[in-house]
N, C-alpha and C positions, 0 to 999 in steps of 0.2 A: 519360334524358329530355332533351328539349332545353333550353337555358339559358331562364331564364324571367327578368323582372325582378324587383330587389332587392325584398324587402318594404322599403315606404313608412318611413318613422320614426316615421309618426304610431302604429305599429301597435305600438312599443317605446314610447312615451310615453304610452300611454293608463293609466290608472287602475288596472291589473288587477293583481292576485296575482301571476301570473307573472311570472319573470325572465325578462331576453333569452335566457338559454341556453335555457330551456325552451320559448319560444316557436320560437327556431330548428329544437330536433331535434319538435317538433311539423309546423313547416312540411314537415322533411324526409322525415318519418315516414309521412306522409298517403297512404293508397292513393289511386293513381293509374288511370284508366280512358280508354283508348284510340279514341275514337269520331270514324268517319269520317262524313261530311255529303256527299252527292251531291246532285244536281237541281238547279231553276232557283229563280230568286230567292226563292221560300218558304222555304228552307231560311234568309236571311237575315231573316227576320218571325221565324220560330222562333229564332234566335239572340236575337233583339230579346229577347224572349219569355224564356229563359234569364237572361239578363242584368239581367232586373225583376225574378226571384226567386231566382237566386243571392245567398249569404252576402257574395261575393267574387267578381269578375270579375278578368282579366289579360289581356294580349294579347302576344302572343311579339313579343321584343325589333327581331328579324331579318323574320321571316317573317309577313306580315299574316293571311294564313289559316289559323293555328293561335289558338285562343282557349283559354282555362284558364277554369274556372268551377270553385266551392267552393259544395258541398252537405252538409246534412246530413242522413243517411240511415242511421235506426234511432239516432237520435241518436248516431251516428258521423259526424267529418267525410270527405270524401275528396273529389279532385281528376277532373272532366272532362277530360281534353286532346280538344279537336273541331278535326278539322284538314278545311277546306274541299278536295272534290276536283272536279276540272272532269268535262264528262260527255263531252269529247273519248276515246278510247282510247288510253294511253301506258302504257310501262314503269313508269313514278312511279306510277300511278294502280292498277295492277294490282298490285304491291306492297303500296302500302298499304293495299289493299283482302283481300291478304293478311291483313296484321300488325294491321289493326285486332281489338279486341277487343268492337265494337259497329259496326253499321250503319242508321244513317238514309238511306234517298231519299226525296225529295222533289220533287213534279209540283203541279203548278194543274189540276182538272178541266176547266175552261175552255181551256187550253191544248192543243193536240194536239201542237205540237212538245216542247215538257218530256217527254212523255209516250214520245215517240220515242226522244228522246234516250235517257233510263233503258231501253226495249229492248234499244239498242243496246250496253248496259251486263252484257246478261245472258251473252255470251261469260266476259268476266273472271269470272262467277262461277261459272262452270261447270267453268273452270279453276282455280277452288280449292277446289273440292269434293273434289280428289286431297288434299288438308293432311287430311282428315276432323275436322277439328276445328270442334263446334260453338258459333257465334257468334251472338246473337243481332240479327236485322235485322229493320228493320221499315219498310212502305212506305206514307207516309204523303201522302195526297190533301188537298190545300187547296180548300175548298169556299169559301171567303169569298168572296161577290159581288161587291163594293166592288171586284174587281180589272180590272171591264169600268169601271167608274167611271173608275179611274185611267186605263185607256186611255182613254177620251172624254175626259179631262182634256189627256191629253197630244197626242194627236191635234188639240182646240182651240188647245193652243196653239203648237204650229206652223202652223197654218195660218191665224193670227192674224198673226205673225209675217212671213207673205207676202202677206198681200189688202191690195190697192190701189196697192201700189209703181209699179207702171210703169202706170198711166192716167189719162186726165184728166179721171176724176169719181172719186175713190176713195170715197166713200159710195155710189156705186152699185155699183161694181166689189164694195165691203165685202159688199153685202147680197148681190150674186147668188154668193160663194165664200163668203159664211156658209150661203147656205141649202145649196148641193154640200156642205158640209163637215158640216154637221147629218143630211145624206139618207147620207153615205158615213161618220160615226159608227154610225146607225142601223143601216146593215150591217152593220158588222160586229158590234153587239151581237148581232144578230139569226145573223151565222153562228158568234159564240163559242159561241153556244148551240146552235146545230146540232151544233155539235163537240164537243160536252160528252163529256168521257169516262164512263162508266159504271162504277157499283161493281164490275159483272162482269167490266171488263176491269183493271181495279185486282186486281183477286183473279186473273186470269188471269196478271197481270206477276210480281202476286206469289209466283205457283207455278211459273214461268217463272224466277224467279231463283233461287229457294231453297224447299223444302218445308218449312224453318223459317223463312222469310220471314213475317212479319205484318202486314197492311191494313189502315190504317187511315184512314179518312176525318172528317177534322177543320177548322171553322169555322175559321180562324183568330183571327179577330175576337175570338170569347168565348172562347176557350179560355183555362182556368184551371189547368188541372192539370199543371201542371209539376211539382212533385213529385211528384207521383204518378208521372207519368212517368219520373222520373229514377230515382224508386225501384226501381221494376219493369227497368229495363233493368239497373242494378247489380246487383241480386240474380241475374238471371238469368244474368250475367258469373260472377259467384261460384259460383254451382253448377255452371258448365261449366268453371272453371277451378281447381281445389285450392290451387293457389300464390297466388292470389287469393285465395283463403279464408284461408288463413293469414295472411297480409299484414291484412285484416280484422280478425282475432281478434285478431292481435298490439297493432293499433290500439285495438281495445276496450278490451283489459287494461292498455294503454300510459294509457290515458284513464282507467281507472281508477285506476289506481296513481298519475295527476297528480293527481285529483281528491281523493283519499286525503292527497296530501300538504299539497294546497291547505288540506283541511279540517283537518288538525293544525297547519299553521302560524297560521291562523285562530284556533283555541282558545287557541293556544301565547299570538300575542300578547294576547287577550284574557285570557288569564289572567294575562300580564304585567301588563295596565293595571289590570286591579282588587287586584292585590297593590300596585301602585303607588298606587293610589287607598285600600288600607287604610291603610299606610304613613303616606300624607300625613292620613291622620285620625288615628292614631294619634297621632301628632307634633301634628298639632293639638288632640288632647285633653289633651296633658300638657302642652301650652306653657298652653292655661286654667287646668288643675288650677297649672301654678307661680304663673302671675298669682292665684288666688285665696288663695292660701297666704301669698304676699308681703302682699299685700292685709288679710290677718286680722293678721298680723305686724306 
């Protein structure tokens, strides 16, 4: 796997049970899950998304498009690596669309070019359908509205940024390129939504890329269910991949046998401090009993 940064100090100074040695072969130990991230900028709202309910976030040292996220799943932990890929077609991109062990795309309903683009995506996967090896992926439609918003947003304010410059009434110049820019927002709300993709062409892409391919069309906005999420694509890794599984199992057992020993060293010291605590009354009942004896004497 690639170099990832150091854990923090703060993460060896905290309060816990664990020793640093345990901590480190726990960091090391952690199953690791390979998931590749296609499409246009949703794919970067869903990272947002990741990142609010992951345990633990990281971002590679070198490489800005690889991200590491810590979940816990079946109360196991185990490590995301999601490495962002462009939706250009190259060498890099057809590779690791190989080696991934998960695949996300993602498009904007609203958008027809996102939607292009991941088309033009479905060559490389036709080309690694000769690996026969099954991966799950899943193709996921952003329905969130709010995103013809940001355009009118953004649209305002460039052309804020040009009305009135070169004439010699800029409030009136203001008003007649505010009302053009209001009537040429208006269009295009009005053709995002002509262009609206359809569920059925969402389920078309999706049998177009893969017959294990899975559709799904999701709010962005409210969506809560990230773990659920995260769970459901791990698991489904695991049962397509054995060596995976084991790696799993090993972790479980590894978790148990930490947690085993957590819990004897627990009793261990506590059993220390109340023999410590009889001790020191014991010693305090016989230091009375000599006071009372001198005392009689």
């Amino acid at each position: 796997m690639a170099e990832k940064t150091i854990t923090q100090v703060s993460d060896f100074l905290d309060p816990e049970i664990e020793s640093i040695e345990e901590k480190v072969i726990k960091k090391k130990t952690l199953p690791e899950y390979k998931i590749a991230f296609i499409g246009d900028h949703s794919k970067n709202v869903f990272l947002q998304k990741l990142k609010e309910t992951c345990i633990k976030y990281e971002k590679h040292v070198k490489y800005q498009d690889i991200h590491y996220f810590n979940f816990l799943v079946d109360n196991s932990e185990i490590v995301l690596e999601i490495f962002e890929l462009g939706t250009e077609h190259t060498g890099a991109r057809e590779m690791a669309i190989r080696k991934a062990e998960g695949i996300i795309l993602f498009y904007t309903s609203v958008l027809m070019e996102g939607y292009h683009q991941l088309v033009n995506c479905v060559d490389d996967f036709k080309r690694r359908k000769k690996d026969k090896k099954f991966t799950p992926i899943y193709l996921i439609s952003n329905e969130d509205p709010s995103l013809i918003d940001d355009i009118n947003e953004s649209s305002d304010q460039i052309s804020s940024i040009s009305e009135g410059y070169e004439s010699e009434s800029p409030t009136q110049s203001y008003r007649v390129s505010r009302r053009n820019s209001m009537e040429k927002i208006k269009q295009i709300s009005e053709d995002l939504l002509m262009t609206k993709i359809t569920p059925q062409q969402g389920e078309n892409l999706a049998k177009a890329i893969s017959p294990d391919c899975h559709y799904i069309s999701i709010n962005f906005k409210n969506y809560n269910n990230i773990d659920e999420f995260v769970t459901e694509i791990v698991n489904k890794i695991n049962i397509s991949a054995p060596e995976k599984m084991k790696i799993w199992e090993k972790t479980k057992e590894t978790r148990k046998v930490s947690t085993s020993k957590i819990d004897k060293k627990i009793k261990s010291e506590k059993s220390s401090r109340n023999n410590s605590e009889k001790i020191k009354s014991i010693h305090k009942i016989k230091g009375n009993n000599s006071s009372a004896v001198c005392n009689i004497q």
